[in-house]
BALOBA-1460 file (C-alpha; in Angstrom, 3 decimals):
// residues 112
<rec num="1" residu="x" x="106.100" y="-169.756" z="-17.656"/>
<rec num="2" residu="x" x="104.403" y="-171.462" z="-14.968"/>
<rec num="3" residu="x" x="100.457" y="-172.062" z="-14.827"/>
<rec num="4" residu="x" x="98.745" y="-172.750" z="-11.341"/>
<rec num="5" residu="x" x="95.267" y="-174.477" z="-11.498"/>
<rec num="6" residu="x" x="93.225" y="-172.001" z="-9.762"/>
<rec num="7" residu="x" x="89.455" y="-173.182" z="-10.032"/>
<rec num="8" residu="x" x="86.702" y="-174.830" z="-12.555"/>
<rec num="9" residu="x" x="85.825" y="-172.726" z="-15.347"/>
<rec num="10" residu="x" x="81.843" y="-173.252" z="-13.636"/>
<rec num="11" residu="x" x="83.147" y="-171.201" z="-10.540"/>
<rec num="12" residu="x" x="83.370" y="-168.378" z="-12.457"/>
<rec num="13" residu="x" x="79.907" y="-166.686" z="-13.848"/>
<rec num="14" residu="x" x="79.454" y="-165.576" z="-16.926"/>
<rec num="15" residu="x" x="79.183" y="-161.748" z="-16.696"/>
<rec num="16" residu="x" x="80.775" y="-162.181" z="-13.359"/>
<rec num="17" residu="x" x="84.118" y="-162.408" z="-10.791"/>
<rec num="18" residu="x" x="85.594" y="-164.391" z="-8.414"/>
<rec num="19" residu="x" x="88.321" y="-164.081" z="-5.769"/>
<rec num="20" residu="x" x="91.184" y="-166.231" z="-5.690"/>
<rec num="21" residu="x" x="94.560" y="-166.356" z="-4.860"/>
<rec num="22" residu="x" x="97.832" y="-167.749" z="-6.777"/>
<rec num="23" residu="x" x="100.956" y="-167.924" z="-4.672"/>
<rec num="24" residu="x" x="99.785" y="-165.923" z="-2.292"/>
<rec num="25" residu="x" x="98.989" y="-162.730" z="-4.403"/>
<rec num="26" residu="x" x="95.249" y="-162.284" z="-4.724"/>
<rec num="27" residu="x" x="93.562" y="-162.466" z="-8.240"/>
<rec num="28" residu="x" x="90.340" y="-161.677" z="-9.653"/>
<rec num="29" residu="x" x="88.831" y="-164.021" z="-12.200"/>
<rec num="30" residu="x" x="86.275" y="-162.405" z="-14.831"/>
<rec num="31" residu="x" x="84.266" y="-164.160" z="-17.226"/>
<rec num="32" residu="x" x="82.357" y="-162.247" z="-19.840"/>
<rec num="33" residu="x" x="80.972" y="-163.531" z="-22.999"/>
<rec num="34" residu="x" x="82.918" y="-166.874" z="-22.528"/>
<rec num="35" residu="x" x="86.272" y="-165.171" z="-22.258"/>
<rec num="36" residu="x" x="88.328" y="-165.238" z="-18.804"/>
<rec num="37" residu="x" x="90.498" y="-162.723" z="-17.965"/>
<rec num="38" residu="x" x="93.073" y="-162.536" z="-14.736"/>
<rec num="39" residu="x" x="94.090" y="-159.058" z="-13.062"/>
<rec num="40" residu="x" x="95.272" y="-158.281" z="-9.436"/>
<rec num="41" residu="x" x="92.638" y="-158.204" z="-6.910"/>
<rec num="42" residu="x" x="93.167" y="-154.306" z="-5.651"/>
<rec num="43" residu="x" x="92.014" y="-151.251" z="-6.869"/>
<rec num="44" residu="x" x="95.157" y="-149.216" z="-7.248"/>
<rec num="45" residu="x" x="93.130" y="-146.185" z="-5.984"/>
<rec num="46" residu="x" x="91.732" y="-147.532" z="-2.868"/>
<rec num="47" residu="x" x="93.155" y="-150.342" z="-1.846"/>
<rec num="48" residu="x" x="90.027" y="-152.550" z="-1.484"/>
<rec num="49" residu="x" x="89.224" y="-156.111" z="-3.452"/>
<rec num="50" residu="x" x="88.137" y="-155.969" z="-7.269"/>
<rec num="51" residu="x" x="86.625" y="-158.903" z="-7.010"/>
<rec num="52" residu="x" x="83.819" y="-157.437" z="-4.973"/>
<rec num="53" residu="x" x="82.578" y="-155.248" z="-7.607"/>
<rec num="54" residu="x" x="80.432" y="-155.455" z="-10.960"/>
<rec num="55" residu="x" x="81.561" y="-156.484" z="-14.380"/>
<rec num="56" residu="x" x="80.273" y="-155.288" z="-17.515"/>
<rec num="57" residu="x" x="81.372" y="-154.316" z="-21.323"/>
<rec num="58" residu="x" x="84.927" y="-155.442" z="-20.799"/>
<rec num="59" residu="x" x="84.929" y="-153.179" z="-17.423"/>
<rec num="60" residu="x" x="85.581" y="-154.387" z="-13.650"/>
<rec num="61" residu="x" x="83.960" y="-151.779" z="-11.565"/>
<rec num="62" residu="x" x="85.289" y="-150.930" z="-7.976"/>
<rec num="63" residu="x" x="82.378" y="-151.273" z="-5.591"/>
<rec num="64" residu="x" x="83.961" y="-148.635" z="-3.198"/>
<rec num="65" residu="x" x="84.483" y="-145.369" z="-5.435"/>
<rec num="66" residu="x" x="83.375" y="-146.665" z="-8.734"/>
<rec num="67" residu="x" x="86.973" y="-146.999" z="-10.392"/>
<rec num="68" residu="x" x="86.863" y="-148.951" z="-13.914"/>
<rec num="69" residu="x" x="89.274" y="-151.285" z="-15.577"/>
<rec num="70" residu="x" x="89.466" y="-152.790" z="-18.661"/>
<rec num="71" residu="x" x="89.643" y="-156.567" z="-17.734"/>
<rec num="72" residu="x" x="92.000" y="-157.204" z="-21.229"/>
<rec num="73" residu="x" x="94.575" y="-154.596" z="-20.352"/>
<rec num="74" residu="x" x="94.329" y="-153.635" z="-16.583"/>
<rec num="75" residu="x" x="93.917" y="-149.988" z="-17.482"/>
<rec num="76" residu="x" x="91.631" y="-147.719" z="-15.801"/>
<rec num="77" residu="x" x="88.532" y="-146.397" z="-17.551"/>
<rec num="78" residu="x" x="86.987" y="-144.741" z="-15.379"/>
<rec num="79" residu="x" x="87.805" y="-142.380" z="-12.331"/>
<rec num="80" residu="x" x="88.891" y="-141.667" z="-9.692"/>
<rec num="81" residu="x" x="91.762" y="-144.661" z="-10.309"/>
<rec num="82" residu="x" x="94.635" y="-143.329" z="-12.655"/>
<rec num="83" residu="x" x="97.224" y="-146.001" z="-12.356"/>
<rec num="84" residu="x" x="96.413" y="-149.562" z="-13.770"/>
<rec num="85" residu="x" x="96.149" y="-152.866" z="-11.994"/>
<rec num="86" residu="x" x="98.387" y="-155.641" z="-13.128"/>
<rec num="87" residu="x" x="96.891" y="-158.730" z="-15.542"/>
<rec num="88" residu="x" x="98.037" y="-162.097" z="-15.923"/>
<rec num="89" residu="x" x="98.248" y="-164.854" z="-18.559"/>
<rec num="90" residu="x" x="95.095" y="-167.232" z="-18.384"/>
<rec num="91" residu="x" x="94.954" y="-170.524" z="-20.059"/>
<rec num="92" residu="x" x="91.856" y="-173.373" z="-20.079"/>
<rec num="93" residu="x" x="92.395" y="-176.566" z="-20.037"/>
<rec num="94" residu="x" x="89.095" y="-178.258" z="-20.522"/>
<rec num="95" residu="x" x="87.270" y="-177.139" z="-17.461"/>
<rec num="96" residu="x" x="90.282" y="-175.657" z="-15.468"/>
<rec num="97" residu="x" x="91.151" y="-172.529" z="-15.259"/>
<rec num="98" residu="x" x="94.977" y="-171.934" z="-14.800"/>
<rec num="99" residu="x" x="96.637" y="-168.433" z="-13.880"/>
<rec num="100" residu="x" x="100.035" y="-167.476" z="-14.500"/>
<rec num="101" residu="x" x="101.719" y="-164.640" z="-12.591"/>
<rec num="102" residu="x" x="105.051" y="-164.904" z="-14.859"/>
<rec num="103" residu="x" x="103.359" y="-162.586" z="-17.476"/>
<rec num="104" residu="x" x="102.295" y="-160.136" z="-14.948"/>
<rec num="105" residu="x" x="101.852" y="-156.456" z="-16.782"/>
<rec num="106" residu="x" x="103.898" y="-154.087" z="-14.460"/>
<rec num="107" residu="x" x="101.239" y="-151.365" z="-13.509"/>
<rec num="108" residu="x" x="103.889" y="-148.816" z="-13.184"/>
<rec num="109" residu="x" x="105.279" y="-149.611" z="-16.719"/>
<rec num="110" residu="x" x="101.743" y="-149.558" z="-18.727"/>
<rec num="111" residu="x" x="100.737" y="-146.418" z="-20.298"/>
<rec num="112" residu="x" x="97.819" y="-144.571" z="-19.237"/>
């Protein structure tokens, strides 16, 4: 399994998300209560960046139609979005945060 250094653990605020991108697939990066958690970076209802939306109680909120996921599992909580997003492995390593797209969850293979 292969970890890429993707930012400082300070680029990331608590209770919040950032945009990045590992080997070309984009990522977003929540933090919430000291936790970080990796998923894909686009709704799998509308197409449009997570990262762009609110985070709160474990949930990434679309900003375009209000889709939730759970940021542990990928799996939508909320409508309209009925198919999951992918998440990834996340390991620290003092202050880096490192993302691995090996252990990818394959959206079409998760349960709803």
């Amino acid at each position: 399994m292969t970890f890429e250094k993707v930012c400082s653990l300070t680029d990331i605020p608590d209770g919040g998300v950032v945009g990045v991108e590992v080997e070309g697939k984009p990522v977003a990066l929540v933090r919430e209560d000291g936790e970080v958690y990796a998923l894909h970076d686009v709704c799998s209802h509308a197409e449009v960046r997570l990262s762009e939306g609110e985070v709160y109680d474990g949930t990434l909120e679309c900003w375009l139609h209000g889709s939730c996921f759970d940021v542990r599992t990928g799996k939508p909580t909320g409508p309209p979005a009925t198919r999951p997003v992918p998440v990834y492995r996340v390991k620290l390593e003092g202050d880096d945060v490192l993302v691995s797209l090996d252990s990818a969850e394959n959206a079409e293979n998760q349960e709803s």
